[in-house]
C-alpha positions as CSV (number, residue, x, y, z in Angstrom):
1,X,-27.6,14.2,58.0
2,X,-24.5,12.2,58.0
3,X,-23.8,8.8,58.7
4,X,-20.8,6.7,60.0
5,X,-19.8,3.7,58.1
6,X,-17.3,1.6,58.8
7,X,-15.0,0.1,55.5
8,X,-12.3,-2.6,55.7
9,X,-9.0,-0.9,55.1
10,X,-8.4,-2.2,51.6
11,X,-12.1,-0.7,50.1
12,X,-11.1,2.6,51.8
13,X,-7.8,1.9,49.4
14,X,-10.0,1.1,46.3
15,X,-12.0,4.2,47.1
16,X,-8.9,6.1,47.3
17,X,-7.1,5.2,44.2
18,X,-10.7,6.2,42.6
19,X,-11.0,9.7,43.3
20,X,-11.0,11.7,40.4
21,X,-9.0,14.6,41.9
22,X,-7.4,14.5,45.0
23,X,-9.5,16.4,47.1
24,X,-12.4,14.6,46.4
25,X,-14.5,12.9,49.4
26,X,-15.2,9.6,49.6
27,X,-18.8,10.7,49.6
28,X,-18.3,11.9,46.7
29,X,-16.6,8.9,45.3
30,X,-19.2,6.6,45.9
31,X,-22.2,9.2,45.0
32,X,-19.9,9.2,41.6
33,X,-19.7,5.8,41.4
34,X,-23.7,4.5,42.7
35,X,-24.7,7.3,39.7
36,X,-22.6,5.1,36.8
37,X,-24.0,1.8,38.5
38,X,-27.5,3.4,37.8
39,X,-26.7,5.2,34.3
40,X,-25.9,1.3,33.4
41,X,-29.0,-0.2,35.0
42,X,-30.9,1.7,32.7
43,X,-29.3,1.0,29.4
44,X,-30.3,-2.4,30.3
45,X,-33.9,-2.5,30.1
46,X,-36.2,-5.7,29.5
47,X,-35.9,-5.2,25.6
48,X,-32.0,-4.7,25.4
49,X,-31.6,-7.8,28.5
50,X,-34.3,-9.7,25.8
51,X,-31.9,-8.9,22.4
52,X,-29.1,-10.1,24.5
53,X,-30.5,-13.6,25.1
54,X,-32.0,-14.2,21.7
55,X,-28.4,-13.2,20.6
56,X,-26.7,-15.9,23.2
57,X,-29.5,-18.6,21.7
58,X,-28.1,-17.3,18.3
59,X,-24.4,-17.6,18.6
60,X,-24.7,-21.2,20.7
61,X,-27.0,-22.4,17.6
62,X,-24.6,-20.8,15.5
63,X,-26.5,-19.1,13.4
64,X,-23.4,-16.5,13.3
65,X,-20.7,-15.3,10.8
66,X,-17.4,-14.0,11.1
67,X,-16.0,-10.6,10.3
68,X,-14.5,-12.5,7.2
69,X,-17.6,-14.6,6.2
70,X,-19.8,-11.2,6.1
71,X,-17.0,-9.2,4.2
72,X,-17.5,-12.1,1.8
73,X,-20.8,-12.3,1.9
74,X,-20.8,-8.7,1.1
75,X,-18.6,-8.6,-2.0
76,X,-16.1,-6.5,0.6
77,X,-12.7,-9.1,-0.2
């Protein structure tokens, strides 16, 4: 069953210019792009969203190094 939607003239635009071949639907364009929204939703479960905050507490208490402190520490310069 299909349904109608209506889309300001300048998403129909974005849509367009993101159609991987010419032909392509804009169905298709936005089945394409809800299927990378949700391939990225799960790559971002509670563990990995939980490593990325303990990393934020990390670099603002800067318990960090830089690519030339590790080299360093590492014997690698």
């Amino acid at each position: 069953m299909a349904t109608t939607i209506q889309l300001e003239n300048d998403t129909k635009d974005k849509l367009a210019k993101l159609r991987a071949y010419p032909e392509e639907t804009y169905n298709q364009v936005i089945t394409r792009l809800i299927n990378l929204s949700e391939d990225e939703m799960e790559i971002l479960d509670e563990e990995t969203l939980k490593d990325i905050e303990e990393a934020i507490e990390d670099i603002k208490a800067g318990r960090v190094y830089t690519h030339e402190e590790m080299k360093k520490r590492l014997g690698l310069k």
